[in-house]
C-alpha positions in Angstrom: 148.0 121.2 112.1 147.8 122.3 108.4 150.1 121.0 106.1 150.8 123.1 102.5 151.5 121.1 99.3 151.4 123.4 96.0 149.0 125.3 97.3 146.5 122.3 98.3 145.8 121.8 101.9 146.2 118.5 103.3 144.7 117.5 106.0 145.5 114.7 108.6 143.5 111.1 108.1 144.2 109.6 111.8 143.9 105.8 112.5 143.8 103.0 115.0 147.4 102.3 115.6 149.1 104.0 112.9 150.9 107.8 113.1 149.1 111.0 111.5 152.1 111.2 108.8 149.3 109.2 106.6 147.8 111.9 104.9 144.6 112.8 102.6 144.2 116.1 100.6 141.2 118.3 100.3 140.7 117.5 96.7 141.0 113.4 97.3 138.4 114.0 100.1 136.2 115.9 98.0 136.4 113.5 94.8 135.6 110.8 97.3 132.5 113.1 98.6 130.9 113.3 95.2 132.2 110.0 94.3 129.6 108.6 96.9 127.0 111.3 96.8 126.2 110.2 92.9 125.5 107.0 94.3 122.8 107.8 97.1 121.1 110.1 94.1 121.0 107.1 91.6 119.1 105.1 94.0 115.5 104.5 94.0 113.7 106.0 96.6 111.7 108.9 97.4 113.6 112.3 96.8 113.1 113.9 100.4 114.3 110.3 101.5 117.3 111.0 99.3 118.5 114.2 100.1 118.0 113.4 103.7 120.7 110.9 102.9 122.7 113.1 101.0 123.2 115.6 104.0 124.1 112.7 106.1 127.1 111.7 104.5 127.9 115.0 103.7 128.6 115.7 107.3 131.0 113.0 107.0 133.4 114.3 104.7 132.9 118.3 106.2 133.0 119.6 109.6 129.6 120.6 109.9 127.1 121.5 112.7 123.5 121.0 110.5 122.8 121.1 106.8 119.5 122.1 104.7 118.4 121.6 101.4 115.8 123.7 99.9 114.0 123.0 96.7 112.1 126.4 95.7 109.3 126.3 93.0 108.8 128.9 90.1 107.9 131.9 92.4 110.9 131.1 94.3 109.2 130.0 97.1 110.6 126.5 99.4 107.8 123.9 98.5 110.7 120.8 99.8 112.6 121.5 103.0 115.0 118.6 103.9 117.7 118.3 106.7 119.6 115.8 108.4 117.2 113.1 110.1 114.3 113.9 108.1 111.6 112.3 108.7 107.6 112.2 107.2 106.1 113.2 110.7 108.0 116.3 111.1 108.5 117.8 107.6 106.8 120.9 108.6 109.3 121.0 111.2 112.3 122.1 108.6 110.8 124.8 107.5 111.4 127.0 110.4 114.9 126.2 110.2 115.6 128.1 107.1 117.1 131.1 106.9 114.9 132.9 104.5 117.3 135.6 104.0 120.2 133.8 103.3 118.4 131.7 101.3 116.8 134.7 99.6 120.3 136.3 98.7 121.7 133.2 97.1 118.4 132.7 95.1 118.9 136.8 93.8 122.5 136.9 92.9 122.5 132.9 92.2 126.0 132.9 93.8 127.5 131.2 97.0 127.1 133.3 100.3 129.8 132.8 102.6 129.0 134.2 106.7 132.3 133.8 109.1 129.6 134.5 111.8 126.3 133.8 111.8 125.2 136.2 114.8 127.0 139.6 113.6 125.6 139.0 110.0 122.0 140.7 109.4 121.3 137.9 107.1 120.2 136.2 110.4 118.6 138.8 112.4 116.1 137.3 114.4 116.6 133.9 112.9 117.0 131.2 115.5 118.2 127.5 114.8 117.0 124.7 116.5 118.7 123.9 119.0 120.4 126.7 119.7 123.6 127.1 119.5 126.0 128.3 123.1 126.8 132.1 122.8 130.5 130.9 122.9 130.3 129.1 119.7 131.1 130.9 116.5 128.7 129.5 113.9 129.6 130.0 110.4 127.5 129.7 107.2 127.9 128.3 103.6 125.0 128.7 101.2 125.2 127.3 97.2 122.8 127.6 94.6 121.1 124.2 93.1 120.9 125.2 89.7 118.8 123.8 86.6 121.1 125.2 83.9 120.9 128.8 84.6 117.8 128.8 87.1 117.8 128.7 90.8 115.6 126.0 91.4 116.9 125.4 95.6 119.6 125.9 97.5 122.2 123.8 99.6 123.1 125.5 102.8 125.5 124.4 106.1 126.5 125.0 109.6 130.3 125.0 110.8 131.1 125.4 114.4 134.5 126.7 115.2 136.1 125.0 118.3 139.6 126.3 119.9 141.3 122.7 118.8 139.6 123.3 115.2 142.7 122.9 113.1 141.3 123.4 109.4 138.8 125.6 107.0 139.3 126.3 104.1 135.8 128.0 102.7 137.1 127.7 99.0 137.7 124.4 98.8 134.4 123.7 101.2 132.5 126.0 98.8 134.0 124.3 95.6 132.9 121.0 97.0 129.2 122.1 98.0 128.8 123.2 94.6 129.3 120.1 93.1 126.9 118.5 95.3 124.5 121.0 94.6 125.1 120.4 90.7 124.5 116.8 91.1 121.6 117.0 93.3 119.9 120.0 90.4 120.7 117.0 88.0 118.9 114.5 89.7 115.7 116.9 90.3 115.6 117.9 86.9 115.5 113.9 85.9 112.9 113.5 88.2 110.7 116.6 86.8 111.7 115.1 83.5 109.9 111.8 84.3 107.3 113.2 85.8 106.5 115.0 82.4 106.9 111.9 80.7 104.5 109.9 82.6 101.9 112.5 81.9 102.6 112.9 77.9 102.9 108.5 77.7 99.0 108.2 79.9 98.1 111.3 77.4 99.4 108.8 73.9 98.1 106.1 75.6 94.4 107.4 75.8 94.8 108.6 72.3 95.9 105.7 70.9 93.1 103.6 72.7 90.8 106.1 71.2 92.1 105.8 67.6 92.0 102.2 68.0 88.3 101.9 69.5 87.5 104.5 66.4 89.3 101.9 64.1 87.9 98.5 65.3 84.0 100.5 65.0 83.8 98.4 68.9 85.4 95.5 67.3 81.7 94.0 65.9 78.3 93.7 67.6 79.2 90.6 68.9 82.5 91.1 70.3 84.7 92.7 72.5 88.0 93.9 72.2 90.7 91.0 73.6 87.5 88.8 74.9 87.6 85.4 73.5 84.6 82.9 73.7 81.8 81.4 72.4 80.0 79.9 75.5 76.7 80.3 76.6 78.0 82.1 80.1 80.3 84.5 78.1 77.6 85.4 75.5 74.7 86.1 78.4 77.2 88.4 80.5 78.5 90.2 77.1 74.5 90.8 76.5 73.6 92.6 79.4 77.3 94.5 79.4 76.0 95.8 76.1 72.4 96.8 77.7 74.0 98.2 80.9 76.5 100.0 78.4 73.6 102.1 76.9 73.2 103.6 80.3 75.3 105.7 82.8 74.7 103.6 85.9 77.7 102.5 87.6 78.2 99.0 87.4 79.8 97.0 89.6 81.9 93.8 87.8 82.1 90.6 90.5 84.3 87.2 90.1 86.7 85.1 91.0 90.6 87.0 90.7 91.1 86.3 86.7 88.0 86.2 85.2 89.1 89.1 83.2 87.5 92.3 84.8 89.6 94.8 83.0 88.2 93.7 79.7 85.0 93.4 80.3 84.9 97.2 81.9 86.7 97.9 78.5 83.7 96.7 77.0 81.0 98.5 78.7 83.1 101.6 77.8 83.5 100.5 73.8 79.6 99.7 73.5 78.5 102.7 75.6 77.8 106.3 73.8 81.5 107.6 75.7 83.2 104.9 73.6 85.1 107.5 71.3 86.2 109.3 75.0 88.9 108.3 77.8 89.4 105.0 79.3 90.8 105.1 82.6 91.5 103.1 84.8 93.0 102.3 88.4 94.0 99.3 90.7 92.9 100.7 94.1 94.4 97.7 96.0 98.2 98.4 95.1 98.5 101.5 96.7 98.3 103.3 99.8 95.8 105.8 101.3 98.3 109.1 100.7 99.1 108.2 97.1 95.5 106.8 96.2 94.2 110.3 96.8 96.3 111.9 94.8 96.4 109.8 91.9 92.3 110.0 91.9 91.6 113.8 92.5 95.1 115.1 91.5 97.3 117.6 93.3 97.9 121.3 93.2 101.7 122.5 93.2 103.7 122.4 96.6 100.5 121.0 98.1 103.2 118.4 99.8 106.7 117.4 99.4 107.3 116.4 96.3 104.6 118.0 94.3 106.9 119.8 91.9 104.2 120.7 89.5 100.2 120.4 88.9 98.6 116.8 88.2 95.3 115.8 86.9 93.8 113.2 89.1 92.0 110.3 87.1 88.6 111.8 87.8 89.5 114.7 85.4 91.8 112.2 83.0 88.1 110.5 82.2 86.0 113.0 82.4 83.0 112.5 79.6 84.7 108.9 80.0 84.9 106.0 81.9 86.7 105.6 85.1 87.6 101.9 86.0 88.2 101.2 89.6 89.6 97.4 90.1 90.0 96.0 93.7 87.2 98.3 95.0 86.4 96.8 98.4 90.6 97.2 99.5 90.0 100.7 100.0 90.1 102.1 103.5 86.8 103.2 105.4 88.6 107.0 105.6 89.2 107.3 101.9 85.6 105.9 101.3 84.0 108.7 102.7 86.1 111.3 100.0 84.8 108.9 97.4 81.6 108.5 98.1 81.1 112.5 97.7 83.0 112.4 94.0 80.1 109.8 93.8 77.2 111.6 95.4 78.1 114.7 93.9 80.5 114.6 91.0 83.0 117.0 92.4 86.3 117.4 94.1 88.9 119.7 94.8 92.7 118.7 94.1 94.7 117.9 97.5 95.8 121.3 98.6 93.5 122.8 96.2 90.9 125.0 97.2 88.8 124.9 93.8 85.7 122.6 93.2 86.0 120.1 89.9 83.1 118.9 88.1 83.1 116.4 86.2 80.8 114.0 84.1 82.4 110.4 84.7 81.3 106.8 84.0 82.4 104.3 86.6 83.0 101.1 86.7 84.2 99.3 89.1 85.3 95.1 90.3 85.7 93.3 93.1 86.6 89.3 94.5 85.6 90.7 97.6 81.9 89.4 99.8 81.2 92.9 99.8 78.0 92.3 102.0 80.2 90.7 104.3 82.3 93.4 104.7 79.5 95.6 105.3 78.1 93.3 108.0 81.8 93.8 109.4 82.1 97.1 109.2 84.7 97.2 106.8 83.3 98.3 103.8 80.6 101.9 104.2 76.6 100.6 103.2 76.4 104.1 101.8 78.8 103.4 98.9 78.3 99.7 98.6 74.7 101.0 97.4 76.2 104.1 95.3 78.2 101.6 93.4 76.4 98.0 93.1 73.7 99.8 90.7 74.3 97.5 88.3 75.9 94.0 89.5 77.5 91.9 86.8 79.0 88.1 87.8 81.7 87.2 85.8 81.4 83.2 85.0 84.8 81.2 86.2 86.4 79.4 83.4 85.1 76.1 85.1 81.6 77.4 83.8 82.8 78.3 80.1 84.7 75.1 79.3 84.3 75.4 75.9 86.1 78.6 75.6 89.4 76.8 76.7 90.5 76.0 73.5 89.7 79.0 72.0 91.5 80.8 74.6 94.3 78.4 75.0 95.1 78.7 71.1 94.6 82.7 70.8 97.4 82.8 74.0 99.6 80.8 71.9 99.0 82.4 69.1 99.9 86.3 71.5 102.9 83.9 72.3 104.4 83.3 68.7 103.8 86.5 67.7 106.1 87.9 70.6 109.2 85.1 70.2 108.6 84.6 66.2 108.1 81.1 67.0 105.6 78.6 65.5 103.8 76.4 67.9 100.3 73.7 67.6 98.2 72.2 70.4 98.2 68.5 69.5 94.8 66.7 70.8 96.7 65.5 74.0 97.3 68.7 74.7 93.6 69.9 74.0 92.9 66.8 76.4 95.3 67.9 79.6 93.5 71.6 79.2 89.9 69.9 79.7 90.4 68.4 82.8 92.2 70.9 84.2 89.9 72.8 86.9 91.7 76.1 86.6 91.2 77.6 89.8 93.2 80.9 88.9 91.0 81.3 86.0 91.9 82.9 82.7 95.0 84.0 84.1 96.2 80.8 85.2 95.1 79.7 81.8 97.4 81.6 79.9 100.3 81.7 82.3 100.1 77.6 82.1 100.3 78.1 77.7 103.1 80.6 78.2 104.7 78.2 80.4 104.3 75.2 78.5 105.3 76.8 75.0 108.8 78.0 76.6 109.5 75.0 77.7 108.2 72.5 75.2 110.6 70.6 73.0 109.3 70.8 69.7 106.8 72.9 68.0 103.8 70.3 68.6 102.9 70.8 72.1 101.9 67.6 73.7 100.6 66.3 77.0 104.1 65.2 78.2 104.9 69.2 77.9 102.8 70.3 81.0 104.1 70.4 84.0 101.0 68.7 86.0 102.4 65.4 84.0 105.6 65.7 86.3 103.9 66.7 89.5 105.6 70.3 88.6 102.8 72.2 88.8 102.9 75.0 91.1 99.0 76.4 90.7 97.8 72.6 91.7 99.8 73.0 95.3 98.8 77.0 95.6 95.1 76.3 94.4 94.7 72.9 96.8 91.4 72.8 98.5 89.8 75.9 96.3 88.1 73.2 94.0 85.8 72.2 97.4 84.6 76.2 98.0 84.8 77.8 94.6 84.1 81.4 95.0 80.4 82.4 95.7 78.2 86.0 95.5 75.2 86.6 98.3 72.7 86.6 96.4 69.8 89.7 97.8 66.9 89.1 99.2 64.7 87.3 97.1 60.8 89.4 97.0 59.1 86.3 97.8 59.8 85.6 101.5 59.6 82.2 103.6 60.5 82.3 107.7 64.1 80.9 107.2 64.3 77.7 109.5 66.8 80.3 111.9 64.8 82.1 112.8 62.7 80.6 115.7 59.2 82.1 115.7 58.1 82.5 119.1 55.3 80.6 120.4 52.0 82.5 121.1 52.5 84.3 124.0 50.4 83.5 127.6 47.5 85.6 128.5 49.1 88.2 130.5 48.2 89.1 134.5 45.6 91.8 134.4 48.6 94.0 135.6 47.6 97.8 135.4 49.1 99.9 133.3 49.8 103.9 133.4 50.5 104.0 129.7 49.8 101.8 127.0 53.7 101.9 125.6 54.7 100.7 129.2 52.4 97.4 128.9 54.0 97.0 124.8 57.0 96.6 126.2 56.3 94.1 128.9 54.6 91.7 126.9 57.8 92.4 124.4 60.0 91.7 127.0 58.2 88.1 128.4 58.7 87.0 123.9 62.1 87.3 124.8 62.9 88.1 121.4 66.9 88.4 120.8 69.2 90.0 118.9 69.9 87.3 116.2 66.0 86.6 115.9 65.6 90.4 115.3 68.4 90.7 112.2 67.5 86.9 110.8 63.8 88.3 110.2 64.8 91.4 108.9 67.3 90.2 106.5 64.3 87.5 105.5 62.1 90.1 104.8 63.9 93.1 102.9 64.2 94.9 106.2 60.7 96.1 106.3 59.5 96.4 109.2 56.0 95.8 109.4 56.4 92.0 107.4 59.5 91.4 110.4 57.0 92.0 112.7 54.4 89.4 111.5 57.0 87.3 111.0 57.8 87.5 114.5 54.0 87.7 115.5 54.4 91.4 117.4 52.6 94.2 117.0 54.5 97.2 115.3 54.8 99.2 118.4 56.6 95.5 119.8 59.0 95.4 117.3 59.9 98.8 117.8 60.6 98.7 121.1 63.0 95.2 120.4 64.5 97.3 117.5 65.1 100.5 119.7 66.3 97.8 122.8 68.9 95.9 120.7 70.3 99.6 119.2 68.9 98.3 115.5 69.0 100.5 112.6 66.8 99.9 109.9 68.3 99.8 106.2 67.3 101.8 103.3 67.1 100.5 100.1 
């Protein structure tokens, strides 16, 4: 039944219980439709995510079969291809379910396309939808532009099915409502391109302000670095060899406990190094996944996957003739160290869905907490790229080795703090006593986090022992740290060139005078009198490791004859490292 009310259709709302005279118009339905549309596309979330949700409640408020949304990039061509129940796995699926022609029309005349029936139109000859619709169904089709002010930038297309009992369309008011959608959804896009291009002009200031600054400070002095405070012994003989290493384009590879303050002191090897006055980049590896890791280091080309609206430099190219810092190293995944270990190897890369090879000159630096030898032994981590990266191996000292820079740092954090509030605050000498027996298990970190905490909370603007909150069993580090102090962090140390037969490694006893067996070939009697030392797996590795993995010094170790040892190495499946 269609009801007629100046001119506005008004359309039946039937509930549980109650008779059809309650009523909704057209317009009320469609004001509700956008009304809840806007607040899908203000949502965080990924876009195809969005306008997968977009689609879905649009078939709530219209009778329709199937919708599509299309975004098209500057040739015109669909680079995002979302429809109802879309899903990562199957994107390329939605792609085959556009009508090109349609879609190609609305994109020409940037006007709606209306089709009462999908199989006499030519628009859609030779198209078929998935799944396919009965030969008695009459399929019609709505197409609007998505517009960014007066350029097509996608389109928003749907499916109605006509059944006998269908009692209403209206394909004005339908279309009217699509294309307010489609404005709101060319509204959000635009924001998102918007963003986009901000984030690339803010990391573009940002380089160029750390470069006027670096140019500025002259690196700060020769004996400092910029935002490292200390005067210890530990702090002075690391900030030495930074500066020697610094001369140098060897990669260096920064290891410590988790705040110990490895983003500075990368920022240091850059600002004494010759590429001081180029870019600083740099990028936690650890925070994000495999997908979005690889684009963010070697950059993607346009429409190389949904969502790639326009180019991007990876950070490879951002610091080329710079320094590229990578923090959290070892949480990479064994597939994506292989694509970086060629950038390494080779210093070049092509952009994902690029075809063209990148060259570029980059300094890297990288950190770790991470028993990197461990997770070779494991498996986890790739020996080929814990050797390209640990050229140079720089141990960060804990704060529990630099005790004397606690003050110093404890008063420039207050100091960061004052500045921020525009308050005025001291460290009393109970206050400089509470910070010295403090262990500080979370490092510099939990150093400043515990000044930061104490000056907000402190009653006056002399900051006393009383103000801490390890004097009111408050403190949350001393419950989250519990047990570190007994197993501080520790680096393996490599092999030492001196060698002694660790007290693991049992060394066989000299072997019995063997039977006057004959043997055919000499090999064949190696490997008997190999097999009666009974020489095992663990005895193998344990003199290897104890002897720089050379084989010849393993095997008088072990008192066998080179050909013996081979044959054990060969037997146990034992590859010999390279250094």
């Amino acid at each position: 039944m269609v009801l007629l009310r100046s001119g506005a259709a008004v359309v039946p709302m039937k509930q549980p219980g109650r008779s059809p005279a309650f009523t909704h118009t057209r317009a009320d339905i469609a004001l509700r439709g956008v009304y809840e549309i806007s607040k899908i596309l203000v949502r965080p979330g990924r876009l195809e995510n969005t306008l997968a949700n977009v689609l879905t409640l649009l078939s709530s408020f219209l009778d329709m079969h199937h919708g599509i949304v299309a975004l098209l990039d500057e040739q015109g061509d669909p680079h995002t291809v979302v429809g109802i129940g879309w899903r990562e796995e199957q994107a390329h699926e939605y792609f085959g379910r556009l009508p090109e022609r349609a879609v190609g029309q609305i994109v020409t005349t940037k006007m709606p396309v209306v089709i009462d029936n999908i199989a006499k139109s030519p628009l859609f000859a030779g198209w078929e939808p998935e799944p396919r619709h009965p030969d008695d169904e009459r399929v019609s089709f709505i197409g609007v532009p998505i517009k960014d002010r007066d350029r097509v930038i996608g389109t928003l297309t749907i499916e109605q099915i006509w059944h006998e009992d269908s009692t209403y369309h209206a394909v004005d008011e339908d279309v009217r409502f699509l294309a307010m959608v489609a404005n709101l959804v060319g509204q959000t896009v635009r924001l998102i391109e918007v963003v986009g291009r901000d984030r690339e002009r803010l990391m573009a200031q940002q380089r160029w302000l750390e470069k006027e600054l670096s140019d500025q400070s002259g690196g700060e002095s020769d004996n400092n670095a910029r935002g490292i405070v200390g005067q210890s012994e530990a702090l002075k003989a690391v900030l030495q060899k930074i500066r020697i290493v610094a001369r140098s384009h060897s990669t260096v590879l920064l290891r410590g406990e988790s705040g110990t303050g490895k983003e500075l002191f990368a920022r240091a090897t850059h600002d004494f190094s010759p590429r001081a006055k180029k870019a600083f980049v740099k990028l936690n590896c650890g925070a994000l996944p495999e997908s979005v890791l690889e684009s963010e280091l070697f950059g993607h080309e346009k429409g190389s996957f949904t969502g790639a609206h326009s180019q991007r430099k990876g950070r490879f190219e951002l610091a080329d003739g710079g320094t590229l810092f990578l923090d959290e190293i070892g949480d990479i995944s064994p597939a994506f160290q292989v694509k970086l270990l060629r950038v390494l190897q080779e210093g070049e890369f092509e952009r994902v869905g690029g075809m063209k090879t990148i060259k570029v000159d980059v300094r890297l630096v990288c950190a770790t907490n991470r028993n990197l030898e461990e997770a070779v032994a494991k498996g986890e981590f790739r020996a080929d790229l814990y050797y390209r990266i640990n050229v140079v191996s720089i141990r960060l000292p804990a704060l529990r080795d630099r005790k004397e820079d606690v003050p110093l740092l404890a008063r420039e954090f207050l100091r960061r703090f004052d500045d921020e509030h525009h308050t005025e605050h001291s460290l009393t000498p109970s206050a400089y006593a509470v910070l010295d027996t403090c262990y500080f298990p979370g490092n510099v970190r939990e150093l400043e986090n515990c000044i930061r905490r104490t000056a907000t909370l402190s009653h006056a603007s002399g900051i006393t022992d009383d103000d801490f909150a390890c004097r009111h069993d408050e403190c949350l580090s001393a419950t989250l740290w519990k047990g570190a102090i007994s197993s501080p962090f520790k680096i393996v140390n490599p092999p030492q060139r001196e060698w002694k037969p660790p007290s693991s490694v049992a060394v066989p006893a000299e072997p019995a005078p063997a039977e006057d067996v004959p043997c055919i070939k000499s090999d064949s009697c190696e490997h008997a009198k190999t097999d009666n030392l009974k020489i095992g797996y663990d005895q193998l590795i344990a003199a290897l490791e104890a002897t720089g993995w050379v084989q010849a010094k393993a095997a008088r170790l072990l008192k066998l004859t080179p050909r013996q040892i081979g044959y054990a190495l060969r037997k146990h499946d034992i590859e010999i490292k390279k250094f």
